[in-house]
C-alpha positions as a printed NumPy array, in Angstrom:
array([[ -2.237,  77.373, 104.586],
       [  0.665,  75.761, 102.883],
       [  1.014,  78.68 , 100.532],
       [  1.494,  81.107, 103.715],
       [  4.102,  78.525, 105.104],
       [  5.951,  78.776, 101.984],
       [  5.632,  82.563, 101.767],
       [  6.964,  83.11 , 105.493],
       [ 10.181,  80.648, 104.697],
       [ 10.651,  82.853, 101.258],
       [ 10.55 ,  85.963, 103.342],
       [ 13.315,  83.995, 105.737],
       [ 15.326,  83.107, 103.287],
       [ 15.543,  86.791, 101.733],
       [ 15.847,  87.792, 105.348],
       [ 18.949,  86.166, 106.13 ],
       [ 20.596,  86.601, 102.98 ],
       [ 19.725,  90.043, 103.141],
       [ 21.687,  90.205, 106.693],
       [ 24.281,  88.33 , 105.022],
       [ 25.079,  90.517, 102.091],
       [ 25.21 ,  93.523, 105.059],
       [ 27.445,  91.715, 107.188],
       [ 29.539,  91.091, 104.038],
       [ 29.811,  95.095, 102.917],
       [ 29.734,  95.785, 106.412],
       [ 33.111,  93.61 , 106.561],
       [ 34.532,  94.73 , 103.471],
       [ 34.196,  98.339, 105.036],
       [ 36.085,  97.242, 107.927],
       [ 38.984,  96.09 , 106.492],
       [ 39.414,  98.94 , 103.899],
       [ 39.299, 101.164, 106.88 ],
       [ 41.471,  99.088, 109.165],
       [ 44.032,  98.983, 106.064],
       [ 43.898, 103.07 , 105.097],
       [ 44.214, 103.848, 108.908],
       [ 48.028, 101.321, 109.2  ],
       [ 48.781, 102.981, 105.509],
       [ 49.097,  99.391, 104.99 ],
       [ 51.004,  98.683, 101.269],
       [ 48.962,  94.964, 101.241],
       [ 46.559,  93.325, 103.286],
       [ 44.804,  89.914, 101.689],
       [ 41.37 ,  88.955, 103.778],
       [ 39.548,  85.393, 103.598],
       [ 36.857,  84.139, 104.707],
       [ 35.851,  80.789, 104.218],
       [ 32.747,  78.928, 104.86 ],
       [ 33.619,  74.809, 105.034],
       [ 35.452,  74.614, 101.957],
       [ 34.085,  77.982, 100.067],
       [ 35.675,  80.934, 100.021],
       [ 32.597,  83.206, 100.877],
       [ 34.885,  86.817, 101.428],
       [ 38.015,  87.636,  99.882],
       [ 39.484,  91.56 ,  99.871],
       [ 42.89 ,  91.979,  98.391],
       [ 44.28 ,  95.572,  99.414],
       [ 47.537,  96.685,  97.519],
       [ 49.84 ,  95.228,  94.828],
       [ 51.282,  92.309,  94.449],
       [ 54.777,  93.866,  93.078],
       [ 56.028,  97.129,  93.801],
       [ 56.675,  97.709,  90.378],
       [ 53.468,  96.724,  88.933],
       [ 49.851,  97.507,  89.549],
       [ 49.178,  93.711,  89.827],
       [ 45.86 ,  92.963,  92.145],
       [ 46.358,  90.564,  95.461],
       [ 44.296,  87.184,  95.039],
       [ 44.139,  84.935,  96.962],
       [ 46.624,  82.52 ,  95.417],
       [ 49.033,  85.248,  95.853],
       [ 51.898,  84.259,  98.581],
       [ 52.683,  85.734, 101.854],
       [ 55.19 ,  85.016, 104.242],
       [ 53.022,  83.401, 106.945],
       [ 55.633,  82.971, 109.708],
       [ 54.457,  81.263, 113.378],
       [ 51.328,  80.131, 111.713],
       [ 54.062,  77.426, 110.92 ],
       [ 53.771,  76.317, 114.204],
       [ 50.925,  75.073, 113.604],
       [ 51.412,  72.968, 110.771],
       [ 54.571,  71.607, 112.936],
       [ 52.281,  70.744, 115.583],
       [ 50.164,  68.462, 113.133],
       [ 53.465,  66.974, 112.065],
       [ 54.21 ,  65.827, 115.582],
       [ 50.709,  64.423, 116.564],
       [ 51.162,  62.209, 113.224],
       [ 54.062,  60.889, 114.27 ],
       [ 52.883,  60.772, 117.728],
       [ 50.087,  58.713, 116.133],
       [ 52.387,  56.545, 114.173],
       [ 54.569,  55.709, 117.636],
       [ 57.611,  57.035, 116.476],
       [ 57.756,  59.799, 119.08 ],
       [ 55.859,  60.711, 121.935],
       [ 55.263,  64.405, 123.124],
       [ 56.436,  63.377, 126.507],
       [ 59.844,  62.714, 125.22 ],
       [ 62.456,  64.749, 127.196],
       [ 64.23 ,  66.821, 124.92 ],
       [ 67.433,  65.327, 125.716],
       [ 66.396,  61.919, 124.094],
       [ 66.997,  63.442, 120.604],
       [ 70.451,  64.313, 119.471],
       [ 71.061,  68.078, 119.201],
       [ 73.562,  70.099, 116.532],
       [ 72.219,  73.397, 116.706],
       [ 71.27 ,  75.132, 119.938],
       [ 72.723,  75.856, 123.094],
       [ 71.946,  72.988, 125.728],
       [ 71.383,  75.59 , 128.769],
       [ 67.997,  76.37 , 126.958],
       [ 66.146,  73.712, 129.002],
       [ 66.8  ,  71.494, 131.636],
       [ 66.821,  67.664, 131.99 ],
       [ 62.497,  67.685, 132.599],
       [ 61.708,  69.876, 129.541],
       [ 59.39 ,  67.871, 126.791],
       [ 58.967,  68.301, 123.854],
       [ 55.42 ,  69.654, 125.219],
       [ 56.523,  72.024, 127.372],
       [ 58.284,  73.623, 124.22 ],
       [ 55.674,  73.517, 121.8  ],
       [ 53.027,  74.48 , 124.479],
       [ 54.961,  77.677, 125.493],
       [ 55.917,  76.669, 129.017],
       [ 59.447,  75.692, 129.637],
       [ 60.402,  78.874, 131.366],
       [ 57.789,  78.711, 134.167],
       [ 58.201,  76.942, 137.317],
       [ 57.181,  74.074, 138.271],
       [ 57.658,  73.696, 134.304],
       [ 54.684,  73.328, 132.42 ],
       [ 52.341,  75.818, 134.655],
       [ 52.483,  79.366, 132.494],
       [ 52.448,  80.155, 129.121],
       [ 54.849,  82.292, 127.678],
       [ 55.44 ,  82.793, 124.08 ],
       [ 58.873,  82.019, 122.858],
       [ 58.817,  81.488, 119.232],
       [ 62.824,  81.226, 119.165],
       [ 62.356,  77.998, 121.311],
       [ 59.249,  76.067, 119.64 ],
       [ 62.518,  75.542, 117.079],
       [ 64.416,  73.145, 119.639],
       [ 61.421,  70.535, 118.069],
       [ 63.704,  70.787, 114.899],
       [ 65.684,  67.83 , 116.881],
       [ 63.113,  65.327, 116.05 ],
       [ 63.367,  66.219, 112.803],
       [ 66.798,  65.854, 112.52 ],
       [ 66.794,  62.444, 113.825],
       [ 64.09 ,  60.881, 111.572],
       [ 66.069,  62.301, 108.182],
       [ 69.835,  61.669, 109.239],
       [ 70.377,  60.778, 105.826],
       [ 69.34 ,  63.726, 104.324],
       [ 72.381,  65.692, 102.108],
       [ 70.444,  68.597, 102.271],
       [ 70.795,  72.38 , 100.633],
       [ 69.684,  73.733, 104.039],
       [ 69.696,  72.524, 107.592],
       [ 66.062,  72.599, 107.882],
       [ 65.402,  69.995, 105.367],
       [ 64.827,  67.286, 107.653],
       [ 62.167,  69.528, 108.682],
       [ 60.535,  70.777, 105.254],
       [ 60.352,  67.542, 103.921],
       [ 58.379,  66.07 , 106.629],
       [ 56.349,  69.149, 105.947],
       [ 56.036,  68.828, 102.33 ],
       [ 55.286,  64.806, 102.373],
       [ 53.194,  65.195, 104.865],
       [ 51.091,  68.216, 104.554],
       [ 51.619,  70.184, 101.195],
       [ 51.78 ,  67.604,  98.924],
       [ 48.568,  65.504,  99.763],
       [ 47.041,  68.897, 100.141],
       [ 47.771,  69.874,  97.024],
       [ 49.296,  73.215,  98.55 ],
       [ 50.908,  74.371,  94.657],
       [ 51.265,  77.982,  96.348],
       [ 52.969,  77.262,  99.985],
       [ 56.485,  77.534,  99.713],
       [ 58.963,  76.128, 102.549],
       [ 62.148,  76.411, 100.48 ],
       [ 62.968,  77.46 ,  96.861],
       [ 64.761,  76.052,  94.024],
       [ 64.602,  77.753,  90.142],
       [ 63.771,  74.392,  88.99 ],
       [ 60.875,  73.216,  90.952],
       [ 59.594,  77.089,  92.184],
       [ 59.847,  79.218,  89.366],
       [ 56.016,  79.458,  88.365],
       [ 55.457,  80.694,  91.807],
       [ 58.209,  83.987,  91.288],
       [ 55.137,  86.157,  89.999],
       [ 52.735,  85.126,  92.28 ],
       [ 55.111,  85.963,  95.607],
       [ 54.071,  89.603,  97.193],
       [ 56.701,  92.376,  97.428],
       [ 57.978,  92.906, 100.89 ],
       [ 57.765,  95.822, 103.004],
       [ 60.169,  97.227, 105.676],
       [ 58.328, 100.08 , 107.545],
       [ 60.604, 103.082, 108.188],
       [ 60.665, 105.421, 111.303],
       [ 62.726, 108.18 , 109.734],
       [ 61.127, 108.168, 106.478],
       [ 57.692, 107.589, 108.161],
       [ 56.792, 105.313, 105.254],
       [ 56.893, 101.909, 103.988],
       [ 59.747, 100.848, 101.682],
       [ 60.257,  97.919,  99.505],
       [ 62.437,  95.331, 100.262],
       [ 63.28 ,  92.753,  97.623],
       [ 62.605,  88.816,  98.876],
       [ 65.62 ,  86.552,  97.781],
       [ 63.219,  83.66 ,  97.117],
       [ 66.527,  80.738,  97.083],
       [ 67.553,  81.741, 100.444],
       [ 64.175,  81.74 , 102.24 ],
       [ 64.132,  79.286, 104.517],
       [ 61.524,  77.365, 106.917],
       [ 61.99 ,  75.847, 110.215],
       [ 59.366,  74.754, 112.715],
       [ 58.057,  77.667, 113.647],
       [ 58.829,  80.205, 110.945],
       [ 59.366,  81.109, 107.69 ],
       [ 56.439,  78.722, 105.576],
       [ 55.092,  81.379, 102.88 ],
       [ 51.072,  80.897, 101.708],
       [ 48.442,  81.97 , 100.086],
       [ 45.001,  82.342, 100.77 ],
       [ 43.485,  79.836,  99.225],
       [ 46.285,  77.319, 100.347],
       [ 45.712,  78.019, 104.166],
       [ 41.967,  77.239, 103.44 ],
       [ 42.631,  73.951, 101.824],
       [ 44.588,  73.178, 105.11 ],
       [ 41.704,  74.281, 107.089],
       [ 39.259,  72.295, 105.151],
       [ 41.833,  69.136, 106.116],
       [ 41.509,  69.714, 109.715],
       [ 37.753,  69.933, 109.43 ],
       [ 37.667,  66.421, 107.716],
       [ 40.068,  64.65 , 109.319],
       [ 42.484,  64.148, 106.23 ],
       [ 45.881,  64.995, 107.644],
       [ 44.51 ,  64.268, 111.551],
       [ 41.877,  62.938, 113.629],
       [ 39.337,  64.956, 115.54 ],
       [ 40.779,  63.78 , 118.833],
       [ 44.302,  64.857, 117.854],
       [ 42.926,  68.204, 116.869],
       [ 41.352,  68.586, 119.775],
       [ 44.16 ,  68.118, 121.783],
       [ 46.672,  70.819, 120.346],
       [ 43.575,  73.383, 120.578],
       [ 42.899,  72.59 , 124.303],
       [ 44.39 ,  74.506, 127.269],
       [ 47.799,  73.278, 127.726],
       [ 46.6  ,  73.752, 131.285],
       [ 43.203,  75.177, 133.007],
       [ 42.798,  78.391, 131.613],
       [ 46.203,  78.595, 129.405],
       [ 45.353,  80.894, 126.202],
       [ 47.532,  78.105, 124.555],
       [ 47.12 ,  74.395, 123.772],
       [ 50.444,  72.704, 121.428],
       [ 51.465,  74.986, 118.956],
       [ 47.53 ,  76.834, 118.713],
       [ 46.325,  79.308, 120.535],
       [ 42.795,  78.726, 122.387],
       [ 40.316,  81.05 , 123.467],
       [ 36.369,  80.925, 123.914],
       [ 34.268,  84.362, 123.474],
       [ 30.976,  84.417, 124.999],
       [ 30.717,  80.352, 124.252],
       [ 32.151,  80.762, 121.154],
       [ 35.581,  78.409, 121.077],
       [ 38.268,  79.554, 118.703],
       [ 41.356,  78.301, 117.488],
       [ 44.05 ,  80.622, 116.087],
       [ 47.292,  81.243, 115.351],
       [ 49.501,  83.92 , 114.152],
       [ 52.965,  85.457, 112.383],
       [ 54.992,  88.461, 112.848],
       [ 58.052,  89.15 , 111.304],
       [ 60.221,  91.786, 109.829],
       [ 57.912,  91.989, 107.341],
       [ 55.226,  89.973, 107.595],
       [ 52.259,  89.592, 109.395],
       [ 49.439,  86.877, 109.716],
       [ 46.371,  85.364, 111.269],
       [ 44.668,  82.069, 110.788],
       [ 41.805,  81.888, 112.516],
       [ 39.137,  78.729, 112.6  ],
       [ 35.53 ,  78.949, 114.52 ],
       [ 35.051,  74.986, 114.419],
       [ 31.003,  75.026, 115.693],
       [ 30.245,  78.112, 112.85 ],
       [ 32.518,  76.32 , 110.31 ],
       [ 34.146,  79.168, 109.613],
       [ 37.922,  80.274, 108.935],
       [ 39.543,  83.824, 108.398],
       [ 42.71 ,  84.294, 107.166],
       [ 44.723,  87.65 , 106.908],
       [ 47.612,  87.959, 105.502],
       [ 50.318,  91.302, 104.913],
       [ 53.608,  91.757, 103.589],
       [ 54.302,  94.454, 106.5  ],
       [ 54.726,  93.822, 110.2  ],
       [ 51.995,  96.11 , 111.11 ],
       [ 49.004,  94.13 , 111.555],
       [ 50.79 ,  92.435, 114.172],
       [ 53.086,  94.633, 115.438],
       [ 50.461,  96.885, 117.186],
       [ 48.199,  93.994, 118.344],
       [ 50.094,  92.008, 120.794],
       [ 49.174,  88.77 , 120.026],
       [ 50.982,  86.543, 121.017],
       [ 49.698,  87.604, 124.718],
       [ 46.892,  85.165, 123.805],
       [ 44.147,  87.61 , 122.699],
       [ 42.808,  87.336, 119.471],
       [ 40.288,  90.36 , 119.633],
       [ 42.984,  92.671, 119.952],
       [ 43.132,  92.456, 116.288],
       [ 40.081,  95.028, 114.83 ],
       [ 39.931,  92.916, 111.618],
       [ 38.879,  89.868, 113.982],
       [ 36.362,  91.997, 116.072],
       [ 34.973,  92.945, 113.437],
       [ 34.492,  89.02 , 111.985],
       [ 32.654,  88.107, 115.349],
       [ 30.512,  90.593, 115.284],
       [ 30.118,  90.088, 111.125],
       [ 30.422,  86.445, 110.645],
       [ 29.193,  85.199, 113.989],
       [ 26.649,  87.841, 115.341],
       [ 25.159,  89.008, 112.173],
       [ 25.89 ,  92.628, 113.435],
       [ 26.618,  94.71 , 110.686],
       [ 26.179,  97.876, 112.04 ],
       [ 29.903,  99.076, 113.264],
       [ 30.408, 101.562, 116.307],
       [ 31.581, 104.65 , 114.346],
       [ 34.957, 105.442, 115.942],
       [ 35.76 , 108.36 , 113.893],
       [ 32.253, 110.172, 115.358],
       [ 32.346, 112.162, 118.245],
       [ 33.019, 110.612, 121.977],
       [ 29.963, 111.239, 123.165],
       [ 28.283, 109.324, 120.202],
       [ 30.204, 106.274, 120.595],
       [ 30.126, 106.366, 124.356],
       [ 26.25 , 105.672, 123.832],
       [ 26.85 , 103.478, 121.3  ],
       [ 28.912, 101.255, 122.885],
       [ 26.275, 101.124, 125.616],
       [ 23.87 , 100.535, 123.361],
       [ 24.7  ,  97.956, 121.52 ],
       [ 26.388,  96.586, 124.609],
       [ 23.075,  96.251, 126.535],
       [ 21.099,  95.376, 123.336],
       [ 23.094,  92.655, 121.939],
       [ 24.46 ,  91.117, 125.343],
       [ 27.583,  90.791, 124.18 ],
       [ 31.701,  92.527, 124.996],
       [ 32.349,  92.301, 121.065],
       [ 31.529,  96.115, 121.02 ],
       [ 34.321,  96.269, 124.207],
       [ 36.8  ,  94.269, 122.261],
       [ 36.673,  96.06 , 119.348],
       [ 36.916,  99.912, 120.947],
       [ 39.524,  98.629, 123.274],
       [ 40.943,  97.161, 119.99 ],
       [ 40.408, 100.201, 117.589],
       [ 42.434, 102.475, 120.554],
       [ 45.348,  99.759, 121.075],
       [ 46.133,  99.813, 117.287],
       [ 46.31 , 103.722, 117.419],
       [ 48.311, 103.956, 119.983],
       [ 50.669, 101.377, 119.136],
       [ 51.16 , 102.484, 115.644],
       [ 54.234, 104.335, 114.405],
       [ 52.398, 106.392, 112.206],
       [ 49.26 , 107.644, 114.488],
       [ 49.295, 111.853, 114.7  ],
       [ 49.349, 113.578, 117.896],
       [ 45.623, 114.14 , 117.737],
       [ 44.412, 110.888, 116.899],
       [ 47.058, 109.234, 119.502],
       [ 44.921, 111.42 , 121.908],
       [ 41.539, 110.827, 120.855],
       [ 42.479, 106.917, 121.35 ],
       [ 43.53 , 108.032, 124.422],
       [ 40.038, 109.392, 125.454],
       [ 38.702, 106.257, 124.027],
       [ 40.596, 104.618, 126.756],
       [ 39.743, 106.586, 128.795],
       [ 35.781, 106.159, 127.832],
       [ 36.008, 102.601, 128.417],
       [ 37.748, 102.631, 132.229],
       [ 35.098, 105.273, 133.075],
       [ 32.275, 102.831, 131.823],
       [ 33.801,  99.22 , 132.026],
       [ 36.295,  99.288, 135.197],
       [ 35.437,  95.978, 136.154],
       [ 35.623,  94.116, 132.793],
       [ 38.252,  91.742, 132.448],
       [ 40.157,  93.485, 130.13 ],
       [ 42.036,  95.27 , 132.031],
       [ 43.479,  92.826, 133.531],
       [ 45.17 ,  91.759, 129.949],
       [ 48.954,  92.069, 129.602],
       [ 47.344,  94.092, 126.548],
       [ 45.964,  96.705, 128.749],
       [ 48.738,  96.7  , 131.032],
       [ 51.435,  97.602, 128.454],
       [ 48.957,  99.993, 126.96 ],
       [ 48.386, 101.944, 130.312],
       [ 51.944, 102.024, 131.434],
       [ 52.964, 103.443, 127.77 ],
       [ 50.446, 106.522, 128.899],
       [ 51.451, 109.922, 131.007],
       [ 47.46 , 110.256, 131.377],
       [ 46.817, 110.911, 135.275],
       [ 43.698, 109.023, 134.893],
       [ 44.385, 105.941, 132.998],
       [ 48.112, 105.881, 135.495],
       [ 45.579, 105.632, 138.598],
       [ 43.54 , 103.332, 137.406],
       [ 46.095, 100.959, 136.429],
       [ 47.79 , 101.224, 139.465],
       [ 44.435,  99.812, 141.258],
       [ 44.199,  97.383, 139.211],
       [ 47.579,  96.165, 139.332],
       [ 47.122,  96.086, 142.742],
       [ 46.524,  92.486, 143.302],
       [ 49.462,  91.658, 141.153],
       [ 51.77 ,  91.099, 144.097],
       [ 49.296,  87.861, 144.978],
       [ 48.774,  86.968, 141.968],
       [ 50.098,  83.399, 140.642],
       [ 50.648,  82.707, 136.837],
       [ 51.042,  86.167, 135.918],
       [ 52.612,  86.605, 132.613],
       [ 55.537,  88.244, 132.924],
       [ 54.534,  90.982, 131.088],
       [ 52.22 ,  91.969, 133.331],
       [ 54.328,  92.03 , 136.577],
       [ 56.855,  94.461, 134.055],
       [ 54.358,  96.961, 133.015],
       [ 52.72 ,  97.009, 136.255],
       [ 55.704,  97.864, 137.535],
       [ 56.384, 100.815, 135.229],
       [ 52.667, 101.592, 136.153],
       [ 54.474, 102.177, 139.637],
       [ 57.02 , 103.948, 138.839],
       [ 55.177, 106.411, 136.922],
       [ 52.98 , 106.676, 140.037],
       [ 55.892, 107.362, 141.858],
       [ 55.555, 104.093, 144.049],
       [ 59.648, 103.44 , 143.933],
       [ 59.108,  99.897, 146.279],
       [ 55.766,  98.588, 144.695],
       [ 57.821,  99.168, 141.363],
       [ 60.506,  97.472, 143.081],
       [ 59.015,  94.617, 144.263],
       [ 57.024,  94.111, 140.682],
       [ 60.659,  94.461, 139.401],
       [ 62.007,  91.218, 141.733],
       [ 58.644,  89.146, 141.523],
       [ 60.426,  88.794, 137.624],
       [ 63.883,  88.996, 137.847],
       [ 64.648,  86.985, 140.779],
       [ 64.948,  83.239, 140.183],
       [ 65.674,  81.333, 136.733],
       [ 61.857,  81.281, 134.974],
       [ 61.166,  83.337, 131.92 ],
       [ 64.978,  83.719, 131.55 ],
       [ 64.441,  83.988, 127.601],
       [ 62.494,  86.986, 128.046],
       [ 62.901,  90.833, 127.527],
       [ 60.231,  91.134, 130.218],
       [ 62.978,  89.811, 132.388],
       [ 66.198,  91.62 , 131.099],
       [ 64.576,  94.755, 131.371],
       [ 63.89 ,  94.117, 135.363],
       [ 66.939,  93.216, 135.778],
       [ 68.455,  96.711, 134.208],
       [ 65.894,  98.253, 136.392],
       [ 67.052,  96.56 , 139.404],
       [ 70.81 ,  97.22 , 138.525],
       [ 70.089, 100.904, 138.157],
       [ 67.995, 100.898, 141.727],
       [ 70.306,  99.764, 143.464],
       [ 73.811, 101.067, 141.891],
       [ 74.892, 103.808, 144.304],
       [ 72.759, 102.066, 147.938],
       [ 73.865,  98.741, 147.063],
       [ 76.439,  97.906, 144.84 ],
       [ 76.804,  94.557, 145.289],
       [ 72.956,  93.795, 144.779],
       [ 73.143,  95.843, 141.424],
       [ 76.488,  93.288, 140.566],
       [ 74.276,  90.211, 141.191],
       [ 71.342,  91.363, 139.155],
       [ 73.79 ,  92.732, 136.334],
       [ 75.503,  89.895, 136.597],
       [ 72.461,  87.465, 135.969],
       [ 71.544,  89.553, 133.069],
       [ 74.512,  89.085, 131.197],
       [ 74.352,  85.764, 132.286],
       [ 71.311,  85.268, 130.498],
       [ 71.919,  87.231, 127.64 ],
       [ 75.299,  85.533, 126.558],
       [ 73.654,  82.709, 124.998],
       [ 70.792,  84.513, 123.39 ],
       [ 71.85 ,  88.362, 122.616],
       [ 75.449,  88.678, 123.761],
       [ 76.098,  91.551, 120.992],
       [ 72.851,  93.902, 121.589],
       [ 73.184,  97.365, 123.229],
       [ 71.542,  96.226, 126.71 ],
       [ 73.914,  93.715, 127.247],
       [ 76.867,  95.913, 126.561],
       [ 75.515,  98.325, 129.263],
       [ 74.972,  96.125, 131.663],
       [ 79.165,  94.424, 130.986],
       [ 79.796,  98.258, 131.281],
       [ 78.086,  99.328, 134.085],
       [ 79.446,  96.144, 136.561],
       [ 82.99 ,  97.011, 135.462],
       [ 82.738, 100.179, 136.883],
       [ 81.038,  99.035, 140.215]])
């Protein structure tokens, strides 16, 4: 008897690391098809388990001039995933009394930015939360990485004495001291100096710029002295670094549990944001992310706290992020992270193939969908389609065969919630498809009711309108943003308000002043030089 007990836990065992080593390959497939279809020139995947690295794939070279394969000590800039780190700064100083998060901003002395960028109630969490711009302040999340900076105050304020190479110093070395140092973080950079950096020079990953004209990716050399870090941007990391800090967080060496817990909460019920982390649960499953995307950069870090788990992607292009959107507070909209959950989490190895015909994956989806109780096969084909279509570098055909996959999933999944995603609402009101215009103008049909609608959404629903030819619904989508002072930070916003202004030039000229008028109002303080702001001073001087 104890013989067949020990057999059936041997057969177990080999079971489970059987369905490991296929979720692994499975995984590694993934990627190196996520990677060929962006042409991406680098792409570094973790995976950690605790504190082991369990998955790493690097894709590219590290240099541009070499054939030099990505580790994962190699360094990426990370860029908003320095949020987060600032937001562990703050809750150990919170800790240590020398600030509180309900400070009003205006209690710490300001150099730098332009005081009409909050008002006399703004905190500092309302700005590292995401929701100064909504009203009553502190109801809406809106991302507004620009802003999180105002924090840099605090900074500035604890290290007065500071005679510093840069003006974010009094940040970075709060940063280093606190974080990077005691961490042992030898391949995060937040500044550079020959003396102290130089090791680091070979280890930093060639940049890439992508180029519409060209339709290719082109090197762009990183001046490593004048990189520079402020609260939330600009840190550059490595793989192996980010999982050190992730091991930190799990035992409680640079925070405690509690404080963790509160900067990966909901800012507010149902907020896809807590203080300076995104938050999300899938199918019981809370995670805690956050991301970067720059001119040439792109990241994710990504913790499962009840599976122990971390990923961590990094790229030296925008591209990952720049057809994922985000920072709208979904992290499945990334395939790579689809395919984790289903990997990592589910122990499904066995990927919808989205290159077969639609037919196959139609039933496949279905399949698995009904088998496996679970959206992650949902996710990931709305997922697979948004890259495609938001990608530069997608053909005609395969822009249209992610259209059909659209398409696919409204005909079989109208009422799941994902539709109801700024996500899906951009996507649809980018398309000229009959189908996919109709169906987003049903669904954005309760938008007019709606309460703590991202802004996005009342936009793009709007365009959804327009396309539709519904001139007033568009309209009145178009003044549920502009009107009023909230999300006046926002291109959402500016881009009503030119809509507005061009509605009503020739009926009503003096409506079309007010709503020019607010947008260059808005604009002088943030963009007063860019081409939408010159339009608009051009178009009231001729009204």
């Amino acid at each position: 008897m104890v013989h067949i007990k020990v057999f059936k836990t041997i057969v177990l065992l080999f079971i489970i690391q059987t369905i490991k080593a296929q979720s692994y390959d499975a995984f590694k497939i993934d990627v190196e098809n996520y990677a060929q279809s962006l042409k991406l020139p680098t792409l570094a995947i973790g995976v950690a388990r605790g504190d082991s690295l369990i998955f790493f794939n690097g894709i590219g070279s590290a240099s541009s001039e070499s054939q030099v394969p990505i580790t994962s000590d190699h360094i990426f800039t990370v860029a908003s995933v320095t949020k987060s780190f600032t937001s562990v700064v703050l809750q150990q100083l919170e800790a240590e009394g020398k600030i509180s998060l309900t400070d009003f901003i205006d209690q710490y002395p300001n150099k730098y930015f332009t005081k009409d960028r909050w008002t006399k109630n703004t905190t500092l969490a309302h700005i590292i939360s995401h929701t100064s711009e909504s009203n009553p302040i502190g109801t809406n999340f809106v991302y507004n990485g620009s802003k999180f900076n105002l924090v840099f105050n605090v900074f500035s304020q604890l290290n007065t004495a500071i005679d510093t190479e840069s003006i974010t110093r009094p940040f970075t070395k709060e940063l280093e001291r606190r974080i990077l140092s005691p961490l042992k973080m030898n391949h995060t950079l937040v500044r550079y100096t020959e003396a102290e950096h130089s090791p680091l020079k070979k280890f930093v990953v060639t940049a890439y710029d992508f180029n519409d004209s060209a339709g290719k990716y082109l090197a762009r050399p990183i001046n490593l002295p004048k990189i520079e870090c402020g609260p939330g941007y600009g840190m550059m990391s490595s793989v192996a670094d980010l999982i050190q800090y992730s091991r930190a967080l799990d035992h409680e060496t640079i925070i405690s549990k509690q404080r963790y817990k509160k900067i990966t909460s909901p800012f507010y019920a149902n907020s896809v944001y807590g203080e300076g982390w995104f938050t999300c649960s899938f199918e019981g499953i809370d995670i805690d992310w956050a991301y970067g995307y720059g001119n040439n950069d792109a990241a994710i870090f990504l913790k499962v706290p009840s599976k122990n788990l971390t990923l961590i992607l990094l790229s030296s292009c925008s591209m990952p992020s720049a057809t994922t959107r985000l920072g709208y507070g979904n992290p499945l909209n990334s395939p790579v992270v689809c395919s984790f959950i289903r990997n990592f989490i589910f122990n499904q190895p066995v990927p919808i193939q989205f290159d077969g015909d639609l037919k196959s994956i139609e039933n496949d989806i279905q399949k698995n969908v009904r088998q496996n109780k679970s959206r992650i096969y949902i996710e990931e084909a709305f997922a697979t389609a948004t890259v495609s279509l938001f990608s530069p570098m997608t053909t005609v055909s395969d822009k249209e065969r992610s259209t059909e996959l659209l398409k696919l999933l409204i005909k079989n999944y109208p009422g799941d919630a994902i539709w109801q995603s700024a996500t899906a609402i951009e996507l649809m009101a980018s398309s000229n498809d009959p189908f996919i215009l109709d169906f987003a103008s049903k669904v954005s049909k309760d938008f007019y009711r709606a309460t703590n609608l991202h802004p996005a959404q009342m936009f793009f629903a709007g365009i959804v309108q327009e396309k539709s030819g519904n001139k007033q619904n568009a309209i009145q989508l178009f003044k549920m943003l502009a009107d009023g002072d909230t999300y006046c930070e926002q291109g959402y916003k500016f881009d009503a308000l030119m809509k507005l202004a061009k509605y009503f030039e020739k009926p009503d000229p003096e409506l079309s002043k007010y709503y020019l008028g607010n947008l260059i109002r808005y604009k002088e303080y943030i963009s007063a030089q860019d081409k939408q702001y010159k339009e608009a001073k051009e178009m009231i001087s001729k009204l």
